[in-house]
N, CA, C, O and CB atoms as a CASP TS submission, in Angstrom:
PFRMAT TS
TARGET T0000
AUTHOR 0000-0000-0000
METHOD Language model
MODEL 1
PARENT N/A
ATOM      1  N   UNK     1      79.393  88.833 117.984  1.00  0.00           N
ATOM      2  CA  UNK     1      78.423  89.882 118.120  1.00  0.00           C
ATOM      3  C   UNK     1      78.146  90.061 119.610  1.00  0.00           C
ATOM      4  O   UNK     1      77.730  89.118 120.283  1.00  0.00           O
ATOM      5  CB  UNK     1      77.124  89.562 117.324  1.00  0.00           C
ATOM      6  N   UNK     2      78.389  91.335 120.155  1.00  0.00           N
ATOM      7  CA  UNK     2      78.043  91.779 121.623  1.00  0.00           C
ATOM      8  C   UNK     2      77.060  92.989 121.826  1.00  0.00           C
ATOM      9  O   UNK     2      77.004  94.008 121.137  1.00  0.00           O
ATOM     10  CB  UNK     2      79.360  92.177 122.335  1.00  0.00           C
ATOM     11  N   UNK     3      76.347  92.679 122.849  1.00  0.00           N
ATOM     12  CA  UNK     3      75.079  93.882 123.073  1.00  0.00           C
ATOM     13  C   UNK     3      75.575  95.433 123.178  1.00  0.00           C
ATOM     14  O   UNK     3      76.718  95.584 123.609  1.00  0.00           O
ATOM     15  CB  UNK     3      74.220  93.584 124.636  1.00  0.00           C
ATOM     16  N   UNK     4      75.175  96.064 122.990  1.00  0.00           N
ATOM     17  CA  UNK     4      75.400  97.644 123.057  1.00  0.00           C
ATOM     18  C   UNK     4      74.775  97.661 124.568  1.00  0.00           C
ATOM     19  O   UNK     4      73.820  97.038 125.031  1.00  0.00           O
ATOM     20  CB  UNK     4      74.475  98.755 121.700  1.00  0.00           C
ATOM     21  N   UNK     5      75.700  98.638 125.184  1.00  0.00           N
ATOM     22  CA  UNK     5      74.886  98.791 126.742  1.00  0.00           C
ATOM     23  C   UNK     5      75.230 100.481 126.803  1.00  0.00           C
ATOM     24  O   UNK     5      76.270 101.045 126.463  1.00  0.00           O
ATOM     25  CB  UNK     5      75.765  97.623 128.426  1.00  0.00           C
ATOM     26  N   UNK     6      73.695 101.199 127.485  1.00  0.00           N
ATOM     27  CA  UNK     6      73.674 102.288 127.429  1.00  0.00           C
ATOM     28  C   UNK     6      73.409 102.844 128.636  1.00  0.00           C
ATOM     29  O   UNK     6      72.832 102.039 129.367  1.00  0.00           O
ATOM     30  CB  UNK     6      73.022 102.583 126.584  1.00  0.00           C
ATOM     31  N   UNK     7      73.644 104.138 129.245  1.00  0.00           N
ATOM     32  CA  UNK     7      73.961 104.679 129.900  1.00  0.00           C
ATOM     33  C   UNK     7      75.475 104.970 131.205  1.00  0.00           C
ATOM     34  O   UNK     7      76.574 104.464 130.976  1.00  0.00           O
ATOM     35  CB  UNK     7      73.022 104.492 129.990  1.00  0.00           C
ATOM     36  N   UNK     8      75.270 105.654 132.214  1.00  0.00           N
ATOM     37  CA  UNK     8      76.767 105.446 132.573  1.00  0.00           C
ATOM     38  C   UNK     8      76.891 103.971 133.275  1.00  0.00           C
ATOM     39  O   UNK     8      76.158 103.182 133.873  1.00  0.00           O
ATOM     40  CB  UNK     8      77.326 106.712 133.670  1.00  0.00           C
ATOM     41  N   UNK     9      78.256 104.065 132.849  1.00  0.00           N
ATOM     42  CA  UNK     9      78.567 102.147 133.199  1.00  0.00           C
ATOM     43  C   UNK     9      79.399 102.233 134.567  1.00  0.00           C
ATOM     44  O   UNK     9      80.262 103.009 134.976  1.00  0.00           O
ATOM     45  CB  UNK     9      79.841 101.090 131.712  1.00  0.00           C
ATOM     46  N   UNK    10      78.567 100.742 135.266  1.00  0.00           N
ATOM     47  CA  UNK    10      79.313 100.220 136.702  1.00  0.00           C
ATOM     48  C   UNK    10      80.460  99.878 136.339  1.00  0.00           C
ATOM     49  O   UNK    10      80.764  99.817 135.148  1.00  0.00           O
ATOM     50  CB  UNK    10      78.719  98.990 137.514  1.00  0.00           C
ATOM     51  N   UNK    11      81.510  99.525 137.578  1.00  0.00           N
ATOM     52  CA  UNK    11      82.532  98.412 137.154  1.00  0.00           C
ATOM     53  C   UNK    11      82.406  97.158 136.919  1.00  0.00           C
ATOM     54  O   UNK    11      83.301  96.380 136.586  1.00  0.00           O
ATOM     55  CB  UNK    11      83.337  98.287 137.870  1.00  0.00           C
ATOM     56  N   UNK    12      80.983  96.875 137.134  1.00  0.00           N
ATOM     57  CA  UNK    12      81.285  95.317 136.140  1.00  0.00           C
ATOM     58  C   UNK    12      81.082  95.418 134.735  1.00  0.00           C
ATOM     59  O   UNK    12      81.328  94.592 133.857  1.00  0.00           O
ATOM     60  CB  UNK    12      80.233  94.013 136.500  1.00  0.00           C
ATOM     61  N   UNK    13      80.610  96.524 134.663  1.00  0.00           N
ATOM     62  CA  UNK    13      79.868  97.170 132.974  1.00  0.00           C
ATOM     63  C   UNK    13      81.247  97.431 132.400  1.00  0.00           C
ATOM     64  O   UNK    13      81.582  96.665 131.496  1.00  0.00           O
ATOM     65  CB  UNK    13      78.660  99.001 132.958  1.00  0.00           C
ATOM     66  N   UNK    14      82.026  98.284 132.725  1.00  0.00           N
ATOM     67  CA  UNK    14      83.795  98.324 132.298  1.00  0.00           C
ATOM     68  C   UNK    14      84.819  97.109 132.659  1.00  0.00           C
ATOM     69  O   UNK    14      85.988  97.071 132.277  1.00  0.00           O
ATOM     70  CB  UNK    14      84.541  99.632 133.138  1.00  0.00           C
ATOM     71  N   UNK    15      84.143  96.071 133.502  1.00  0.00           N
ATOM     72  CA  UNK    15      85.068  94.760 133.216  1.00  0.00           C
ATOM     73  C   UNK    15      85.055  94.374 131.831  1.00  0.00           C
ATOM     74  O   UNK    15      85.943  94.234 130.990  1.00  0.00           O
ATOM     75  CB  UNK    15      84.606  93.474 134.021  1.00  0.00           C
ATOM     76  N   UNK    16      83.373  94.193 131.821  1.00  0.00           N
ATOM     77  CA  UNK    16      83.133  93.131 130.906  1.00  0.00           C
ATOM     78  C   UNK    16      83.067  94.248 129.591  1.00  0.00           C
ATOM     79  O   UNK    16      83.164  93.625 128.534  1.00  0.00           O
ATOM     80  CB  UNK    16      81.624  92.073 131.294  1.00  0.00           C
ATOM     81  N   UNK    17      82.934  95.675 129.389  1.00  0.00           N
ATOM     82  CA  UNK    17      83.823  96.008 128.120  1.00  0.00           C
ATOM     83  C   UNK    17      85.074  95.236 127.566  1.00  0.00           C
ATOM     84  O   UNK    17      85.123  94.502 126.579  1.00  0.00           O
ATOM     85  CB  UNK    17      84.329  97.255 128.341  1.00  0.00           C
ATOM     86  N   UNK    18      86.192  95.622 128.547  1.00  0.00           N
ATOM     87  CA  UNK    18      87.233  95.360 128.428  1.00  0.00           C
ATOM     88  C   UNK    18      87.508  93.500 128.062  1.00  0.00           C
ATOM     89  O   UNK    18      88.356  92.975 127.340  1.00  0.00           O
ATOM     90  CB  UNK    18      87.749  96.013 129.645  1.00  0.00           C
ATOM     91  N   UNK    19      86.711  93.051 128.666  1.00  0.00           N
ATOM     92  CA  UNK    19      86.527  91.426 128.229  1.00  0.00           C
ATOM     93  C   UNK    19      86.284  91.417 126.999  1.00  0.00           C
ATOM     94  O   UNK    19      87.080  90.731 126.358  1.00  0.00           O
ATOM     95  CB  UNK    19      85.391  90.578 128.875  1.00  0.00           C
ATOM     96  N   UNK    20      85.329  92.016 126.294  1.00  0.00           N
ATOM     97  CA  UNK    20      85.029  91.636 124.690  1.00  0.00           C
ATOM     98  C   UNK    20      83.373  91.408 124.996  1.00  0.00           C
ATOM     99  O   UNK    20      82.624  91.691 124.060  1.00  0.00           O
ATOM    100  CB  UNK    20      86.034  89.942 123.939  1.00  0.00           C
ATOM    101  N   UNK    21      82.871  91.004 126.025  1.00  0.00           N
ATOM    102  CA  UNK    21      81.421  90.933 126.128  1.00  0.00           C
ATOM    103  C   UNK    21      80.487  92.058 126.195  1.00  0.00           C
ATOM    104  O   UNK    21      79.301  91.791 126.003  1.00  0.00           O
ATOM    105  CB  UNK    21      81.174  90.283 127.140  1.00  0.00           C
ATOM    106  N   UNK    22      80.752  93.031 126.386  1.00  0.00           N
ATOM    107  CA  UNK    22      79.397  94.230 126.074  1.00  0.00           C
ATOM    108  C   UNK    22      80.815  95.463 125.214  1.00  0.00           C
ATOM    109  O   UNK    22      82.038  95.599 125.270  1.00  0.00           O
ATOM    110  CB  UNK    22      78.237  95.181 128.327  1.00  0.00           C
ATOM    111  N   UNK    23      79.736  96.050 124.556  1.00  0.00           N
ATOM    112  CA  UNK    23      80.319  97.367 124.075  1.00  0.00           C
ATOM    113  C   UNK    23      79.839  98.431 124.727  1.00  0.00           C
ATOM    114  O   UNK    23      78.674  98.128 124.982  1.00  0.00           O
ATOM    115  CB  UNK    23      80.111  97.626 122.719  1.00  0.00           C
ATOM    116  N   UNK    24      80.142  99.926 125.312  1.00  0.00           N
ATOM    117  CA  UNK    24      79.631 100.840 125.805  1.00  0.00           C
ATOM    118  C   UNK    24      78.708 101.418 125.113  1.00  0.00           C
ATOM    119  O   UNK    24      79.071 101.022 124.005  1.00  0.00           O
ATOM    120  CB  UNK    24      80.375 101.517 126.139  1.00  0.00           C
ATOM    121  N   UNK    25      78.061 101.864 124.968  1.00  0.00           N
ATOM    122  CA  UNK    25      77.419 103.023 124.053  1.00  0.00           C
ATOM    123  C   UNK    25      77.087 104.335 124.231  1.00  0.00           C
ATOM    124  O   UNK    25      76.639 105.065 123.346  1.00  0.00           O
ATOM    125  CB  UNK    25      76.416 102.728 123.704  1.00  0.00           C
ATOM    126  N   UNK    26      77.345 104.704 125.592  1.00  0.00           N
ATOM    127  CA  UNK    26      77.671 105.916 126.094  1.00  0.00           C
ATOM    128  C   UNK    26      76.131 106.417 127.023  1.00  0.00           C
ATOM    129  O   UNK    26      75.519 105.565 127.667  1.00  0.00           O
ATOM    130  CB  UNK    26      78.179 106.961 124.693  1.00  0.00           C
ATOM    131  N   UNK    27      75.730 107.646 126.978  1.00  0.00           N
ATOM    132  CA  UNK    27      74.652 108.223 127.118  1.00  0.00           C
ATOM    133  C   UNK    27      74.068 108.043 126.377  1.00  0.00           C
ATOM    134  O   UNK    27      74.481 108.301 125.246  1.00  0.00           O
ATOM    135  CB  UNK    27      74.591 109.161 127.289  1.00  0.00           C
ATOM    136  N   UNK    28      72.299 107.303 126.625  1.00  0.00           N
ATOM    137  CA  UNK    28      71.267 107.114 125.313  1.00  0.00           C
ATOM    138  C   UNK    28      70.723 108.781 124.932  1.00  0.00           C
ATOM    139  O   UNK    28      70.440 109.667 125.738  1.00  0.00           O
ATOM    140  CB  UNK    28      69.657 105.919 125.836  1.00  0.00           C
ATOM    141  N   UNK    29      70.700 108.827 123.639  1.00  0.00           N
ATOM    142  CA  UNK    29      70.075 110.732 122.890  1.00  0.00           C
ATOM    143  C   UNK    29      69.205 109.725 122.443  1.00  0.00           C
ATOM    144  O   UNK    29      69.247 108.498 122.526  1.00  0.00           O
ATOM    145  CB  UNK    29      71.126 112.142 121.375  1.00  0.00           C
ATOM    146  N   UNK    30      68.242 110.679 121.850  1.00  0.00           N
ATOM    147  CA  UNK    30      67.335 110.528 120.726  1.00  0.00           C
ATOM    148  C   UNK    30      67.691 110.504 119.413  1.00  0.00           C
ATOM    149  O   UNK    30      67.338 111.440 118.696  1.00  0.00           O
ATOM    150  CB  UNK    30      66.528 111.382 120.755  1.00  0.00           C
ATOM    151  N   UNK    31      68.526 109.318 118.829  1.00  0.00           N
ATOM    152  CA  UNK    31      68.948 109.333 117.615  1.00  0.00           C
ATOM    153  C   UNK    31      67.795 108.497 116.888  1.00  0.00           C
ATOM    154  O   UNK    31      66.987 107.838 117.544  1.00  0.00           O
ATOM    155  CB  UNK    31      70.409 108.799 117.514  1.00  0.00           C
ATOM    156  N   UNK    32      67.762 108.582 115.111  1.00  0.00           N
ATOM    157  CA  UNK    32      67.282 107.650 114.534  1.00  0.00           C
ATOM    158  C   UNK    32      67.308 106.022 114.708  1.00  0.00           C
ATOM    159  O   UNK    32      66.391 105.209 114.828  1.00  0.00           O
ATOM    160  CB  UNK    32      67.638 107.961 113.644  1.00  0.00           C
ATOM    161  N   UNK    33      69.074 105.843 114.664  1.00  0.00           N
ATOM    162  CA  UNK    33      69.531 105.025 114.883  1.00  0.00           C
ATOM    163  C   UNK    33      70.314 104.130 116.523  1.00  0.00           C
ATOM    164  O   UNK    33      70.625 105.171 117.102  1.00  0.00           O
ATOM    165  CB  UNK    33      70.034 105.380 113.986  1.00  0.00           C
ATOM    166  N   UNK    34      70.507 103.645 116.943  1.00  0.00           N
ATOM    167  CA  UNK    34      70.566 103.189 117.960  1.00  0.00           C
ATOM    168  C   UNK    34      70.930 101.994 117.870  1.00  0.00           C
ATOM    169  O   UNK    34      70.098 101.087 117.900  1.00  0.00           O
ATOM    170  CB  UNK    34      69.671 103.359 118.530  1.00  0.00           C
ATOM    171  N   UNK    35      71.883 101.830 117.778  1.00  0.00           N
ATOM    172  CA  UNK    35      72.828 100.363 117.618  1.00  0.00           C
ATOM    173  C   UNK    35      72.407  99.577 118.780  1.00  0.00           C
ATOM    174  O   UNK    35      72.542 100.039 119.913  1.00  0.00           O
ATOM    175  CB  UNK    35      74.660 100.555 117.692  1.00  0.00           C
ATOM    176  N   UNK    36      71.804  98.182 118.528  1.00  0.00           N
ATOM    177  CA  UNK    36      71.679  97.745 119.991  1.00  0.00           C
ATOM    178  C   UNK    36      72.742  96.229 119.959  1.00  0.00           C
ATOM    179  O   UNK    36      72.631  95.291 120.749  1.00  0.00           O
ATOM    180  CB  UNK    36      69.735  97.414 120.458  1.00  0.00           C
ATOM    181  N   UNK    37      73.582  96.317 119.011  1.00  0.00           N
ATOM    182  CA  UNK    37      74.961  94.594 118.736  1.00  0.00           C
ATOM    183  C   UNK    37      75.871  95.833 117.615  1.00  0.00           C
ATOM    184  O   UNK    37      75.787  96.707 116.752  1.00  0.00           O
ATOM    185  CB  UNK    37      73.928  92.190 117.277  1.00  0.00           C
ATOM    186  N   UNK    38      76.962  94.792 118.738  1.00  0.00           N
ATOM    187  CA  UNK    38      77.755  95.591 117.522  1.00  0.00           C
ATOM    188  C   UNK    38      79.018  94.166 117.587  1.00  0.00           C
ATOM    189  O   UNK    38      79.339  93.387 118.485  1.00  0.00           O
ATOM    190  CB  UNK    38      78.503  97.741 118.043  1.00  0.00           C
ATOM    191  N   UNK    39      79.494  94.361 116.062  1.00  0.00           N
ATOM    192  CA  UNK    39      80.502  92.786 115.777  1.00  0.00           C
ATOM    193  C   UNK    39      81.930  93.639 116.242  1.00  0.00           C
ATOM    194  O   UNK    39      82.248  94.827 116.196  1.00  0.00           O
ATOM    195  CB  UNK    39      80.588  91.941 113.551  1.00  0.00           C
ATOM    196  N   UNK    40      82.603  92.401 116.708  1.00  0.00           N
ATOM    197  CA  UNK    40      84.161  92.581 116.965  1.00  0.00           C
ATOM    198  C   UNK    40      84.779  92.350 115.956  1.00  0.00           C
ATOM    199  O   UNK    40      85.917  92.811 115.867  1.00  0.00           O
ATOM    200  CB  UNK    40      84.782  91.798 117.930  1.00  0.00           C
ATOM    201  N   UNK    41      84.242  91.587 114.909  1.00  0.00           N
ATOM    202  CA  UNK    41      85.015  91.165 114.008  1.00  0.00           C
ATOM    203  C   UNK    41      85.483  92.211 112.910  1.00  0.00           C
ATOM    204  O   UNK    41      86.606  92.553 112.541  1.00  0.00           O
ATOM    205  CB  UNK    41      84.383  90.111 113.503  1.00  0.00           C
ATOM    206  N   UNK    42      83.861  92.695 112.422  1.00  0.00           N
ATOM    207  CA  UNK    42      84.144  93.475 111.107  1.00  0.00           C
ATOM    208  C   UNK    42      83.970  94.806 111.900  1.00  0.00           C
ATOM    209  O   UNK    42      84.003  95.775 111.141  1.00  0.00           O
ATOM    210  CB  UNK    42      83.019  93.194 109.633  1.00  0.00           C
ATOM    211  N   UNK    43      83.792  95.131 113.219  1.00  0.00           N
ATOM    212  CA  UNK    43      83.279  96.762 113.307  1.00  0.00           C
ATOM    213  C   UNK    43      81.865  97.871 113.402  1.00  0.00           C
ATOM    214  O   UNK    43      81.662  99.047 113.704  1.00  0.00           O
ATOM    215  CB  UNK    43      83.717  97.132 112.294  1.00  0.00           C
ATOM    216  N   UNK    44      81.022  96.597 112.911  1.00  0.00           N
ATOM    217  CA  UNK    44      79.927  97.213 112.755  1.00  0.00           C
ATOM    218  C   UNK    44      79.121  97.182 113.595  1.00  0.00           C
ATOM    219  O   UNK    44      78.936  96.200 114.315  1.00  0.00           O
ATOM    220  CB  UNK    44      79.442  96.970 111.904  1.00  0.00           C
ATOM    221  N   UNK    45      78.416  98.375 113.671  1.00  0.00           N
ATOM    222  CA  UNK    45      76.659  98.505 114.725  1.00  0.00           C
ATOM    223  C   UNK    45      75.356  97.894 113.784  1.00  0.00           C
ATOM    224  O   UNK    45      75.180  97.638 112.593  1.00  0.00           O
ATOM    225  CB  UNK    45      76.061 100.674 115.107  1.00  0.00           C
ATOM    226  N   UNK    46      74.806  97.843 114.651  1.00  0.00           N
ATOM    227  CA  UNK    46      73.801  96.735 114.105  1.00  0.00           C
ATOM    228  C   UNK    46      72.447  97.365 114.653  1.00  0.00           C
ATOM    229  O   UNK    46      72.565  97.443 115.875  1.00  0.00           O
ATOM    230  CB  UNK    46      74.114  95.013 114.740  1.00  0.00           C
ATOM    231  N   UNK    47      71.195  97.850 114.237  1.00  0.00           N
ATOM    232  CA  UNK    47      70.224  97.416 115.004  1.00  0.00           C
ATOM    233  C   UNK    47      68.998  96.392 115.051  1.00  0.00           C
ATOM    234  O   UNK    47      68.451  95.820 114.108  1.00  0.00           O
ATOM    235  CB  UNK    47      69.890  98.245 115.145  1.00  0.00           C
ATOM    236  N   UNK    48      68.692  96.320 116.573  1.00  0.00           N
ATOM    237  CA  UNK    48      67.388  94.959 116.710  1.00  0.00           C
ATOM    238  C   UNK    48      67.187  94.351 115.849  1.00  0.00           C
ATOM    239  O   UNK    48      67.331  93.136 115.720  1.00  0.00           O
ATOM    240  CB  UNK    48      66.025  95.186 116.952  1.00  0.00           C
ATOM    241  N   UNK    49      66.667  95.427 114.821  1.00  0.00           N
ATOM    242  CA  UNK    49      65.851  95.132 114.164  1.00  0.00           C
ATOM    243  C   UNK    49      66.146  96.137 112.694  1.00  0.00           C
ATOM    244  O   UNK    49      66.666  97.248 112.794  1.00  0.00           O
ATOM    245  CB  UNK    49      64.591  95.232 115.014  1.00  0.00           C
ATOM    246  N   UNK    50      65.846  95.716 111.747  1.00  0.00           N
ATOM    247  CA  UNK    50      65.797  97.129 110.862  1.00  0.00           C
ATOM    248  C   UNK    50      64.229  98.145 110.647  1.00  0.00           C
ATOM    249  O   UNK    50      63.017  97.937 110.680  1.00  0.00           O
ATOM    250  CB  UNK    50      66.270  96.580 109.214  1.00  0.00           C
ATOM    251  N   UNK    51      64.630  98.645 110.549  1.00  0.00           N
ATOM    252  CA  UNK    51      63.976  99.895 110.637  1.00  0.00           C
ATOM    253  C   UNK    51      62.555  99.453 109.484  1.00  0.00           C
ATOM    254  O   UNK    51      62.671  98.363 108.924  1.00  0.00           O
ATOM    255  CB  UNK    51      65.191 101.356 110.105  1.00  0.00           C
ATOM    256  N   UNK    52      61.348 100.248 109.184  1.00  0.00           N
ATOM    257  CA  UNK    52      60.308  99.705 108.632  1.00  0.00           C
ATOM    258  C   UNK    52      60.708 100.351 107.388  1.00  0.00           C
ATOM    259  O   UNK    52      61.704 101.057 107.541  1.00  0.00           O
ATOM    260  CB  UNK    52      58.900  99.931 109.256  1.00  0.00           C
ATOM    261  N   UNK    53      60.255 100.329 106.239  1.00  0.00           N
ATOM    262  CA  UNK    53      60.730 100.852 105.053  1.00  0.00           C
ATOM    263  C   UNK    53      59.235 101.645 104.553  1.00  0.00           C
ATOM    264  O   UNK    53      58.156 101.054 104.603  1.00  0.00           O
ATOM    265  CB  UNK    53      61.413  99.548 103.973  1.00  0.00           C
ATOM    266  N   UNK    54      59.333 102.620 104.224  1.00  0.00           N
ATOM    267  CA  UNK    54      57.913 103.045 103.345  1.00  0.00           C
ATOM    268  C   UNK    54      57.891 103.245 102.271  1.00  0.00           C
ATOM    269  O   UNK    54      58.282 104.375 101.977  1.00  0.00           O
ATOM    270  CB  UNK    54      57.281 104.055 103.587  1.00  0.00           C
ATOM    271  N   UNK    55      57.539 102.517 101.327  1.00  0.00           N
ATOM    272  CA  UNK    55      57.956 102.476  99.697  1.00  0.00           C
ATOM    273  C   UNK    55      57.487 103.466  99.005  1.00  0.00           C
ATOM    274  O   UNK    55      57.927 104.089  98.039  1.00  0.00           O
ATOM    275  CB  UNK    55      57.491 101.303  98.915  1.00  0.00           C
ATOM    276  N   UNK    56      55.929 103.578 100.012  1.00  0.00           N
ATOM    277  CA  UNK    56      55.348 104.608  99.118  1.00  0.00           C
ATOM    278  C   UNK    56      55.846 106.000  99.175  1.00  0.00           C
ATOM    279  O   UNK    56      55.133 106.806  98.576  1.00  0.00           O
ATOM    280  CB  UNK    56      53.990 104.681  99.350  1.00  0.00           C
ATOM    281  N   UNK    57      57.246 106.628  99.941  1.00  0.00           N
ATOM    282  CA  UNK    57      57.911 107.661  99.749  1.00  0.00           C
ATOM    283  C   UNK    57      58.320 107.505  98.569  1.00  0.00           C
ATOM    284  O   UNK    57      57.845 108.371  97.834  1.00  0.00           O
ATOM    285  CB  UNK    57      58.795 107.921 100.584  1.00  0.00           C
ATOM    286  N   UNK    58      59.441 106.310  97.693  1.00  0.00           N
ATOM    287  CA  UNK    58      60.277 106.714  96.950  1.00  0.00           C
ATOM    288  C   UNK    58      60.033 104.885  96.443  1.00  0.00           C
ATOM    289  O   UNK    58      60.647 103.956  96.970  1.00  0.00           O
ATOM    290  CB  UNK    58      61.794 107.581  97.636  1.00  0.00           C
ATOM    291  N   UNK    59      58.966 104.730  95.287  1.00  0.00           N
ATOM    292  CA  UNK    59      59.655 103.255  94.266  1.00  0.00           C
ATOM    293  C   UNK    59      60.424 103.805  93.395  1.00  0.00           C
ATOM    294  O   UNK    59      60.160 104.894  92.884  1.00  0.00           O
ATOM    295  CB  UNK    59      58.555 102.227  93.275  1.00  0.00           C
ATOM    296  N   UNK    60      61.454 103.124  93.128  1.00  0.00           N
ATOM    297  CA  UNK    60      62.462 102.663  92.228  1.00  0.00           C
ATOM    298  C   UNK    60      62.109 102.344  91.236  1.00  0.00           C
ATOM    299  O   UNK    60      61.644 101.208  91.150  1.00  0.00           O
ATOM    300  CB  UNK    60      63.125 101.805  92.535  1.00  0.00           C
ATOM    301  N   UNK    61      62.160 103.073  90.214  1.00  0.00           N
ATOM    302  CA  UNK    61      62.618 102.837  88.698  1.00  0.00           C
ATOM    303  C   UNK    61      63.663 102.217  88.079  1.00  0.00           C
ATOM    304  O   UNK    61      64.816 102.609  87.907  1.00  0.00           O
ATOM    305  CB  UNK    61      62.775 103.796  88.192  1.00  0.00           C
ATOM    306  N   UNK    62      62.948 100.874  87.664  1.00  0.00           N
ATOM    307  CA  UNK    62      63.819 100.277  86.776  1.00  0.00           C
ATOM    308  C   UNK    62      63.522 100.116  85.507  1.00  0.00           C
ATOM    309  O   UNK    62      62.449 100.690  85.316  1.00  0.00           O
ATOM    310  CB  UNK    62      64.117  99.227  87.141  1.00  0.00           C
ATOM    311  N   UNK    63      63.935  99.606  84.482  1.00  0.00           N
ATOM    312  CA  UNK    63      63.768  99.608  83.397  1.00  0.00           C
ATOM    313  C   UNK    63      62.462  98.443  82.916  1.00  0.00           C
ATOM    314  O   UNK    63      61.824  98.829  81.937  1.00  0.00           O
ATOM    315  CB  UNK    63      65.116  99.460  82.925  1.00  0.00           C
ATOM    316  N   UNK    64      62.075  97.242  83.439  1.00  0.00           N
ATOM    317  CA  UNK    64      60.852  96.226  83.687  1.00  0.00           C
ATOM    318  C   UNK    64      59.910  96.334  84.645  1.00  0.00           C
ATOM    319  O   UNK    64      59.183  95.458  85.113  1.00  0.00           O
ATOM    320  CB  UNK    64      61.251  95.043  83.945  1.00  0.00           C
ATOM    321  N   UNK    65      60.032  98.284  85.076  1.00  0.00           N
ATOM    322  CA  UNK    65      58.792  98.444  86.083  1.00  0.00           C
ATOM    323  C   UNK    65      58.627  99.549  85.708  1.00  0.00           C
ATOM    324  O   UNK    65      58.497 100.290  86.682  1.00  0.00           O
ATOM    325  CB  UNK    65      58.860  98.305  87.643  1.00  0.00           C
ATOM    326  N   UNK    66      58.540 100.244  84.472  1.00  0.00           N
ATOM    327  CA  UNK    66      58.413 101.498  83.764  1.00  0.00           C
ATOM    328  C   UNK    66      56.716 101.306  83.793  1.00  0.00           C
ATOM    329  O   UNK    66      56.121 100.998  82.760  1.00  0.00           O
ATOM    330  CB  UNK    66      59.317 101.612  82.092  1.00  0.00           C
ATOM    331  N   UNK    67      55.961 101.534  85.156  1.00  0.00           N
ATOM    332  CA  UNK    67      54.583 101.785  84.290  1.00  0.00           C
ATOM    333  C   UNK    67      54.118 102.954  84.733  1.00  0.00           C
ATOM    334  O   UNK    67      53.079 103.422  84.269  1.00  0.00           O
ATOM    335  CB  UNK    67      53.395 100.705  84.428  1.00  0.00           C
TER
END
């Protein structure tokens, strides 16, 4: 797992891409999401943290919570 690094990158910022130790992430936007690790192994972005959940938009119906 390596840090996401954002904005334009120095040449030590494109060494250490090319090493396997940081990933680029380009120009920071205003996205939802914002990968801040991303794995070499399987591919994936990752963030900090996950995001907060608000249940009270949408509980789930299951069949032992029918009330």
């Amino acid at each position: 797992m390596v840090d996401v690094v954002y904005g334009f990158p120095t040449m030590e910022m494109i060494e250490r891409a090319k090493n396997d130790e940081i990933v680029l992430g380009g120009t920071p936007r205003d996205f939802d999401f914002k990968p801040t690790h991303f794995c070499l192994d399987c591919l994936e972005q990752y963030p900090q943290c996950e995001p907060e959940y608000d249940n009270s938009i949408h509980t789930p119906k299951f069949s032992h919570n029918n009330e």
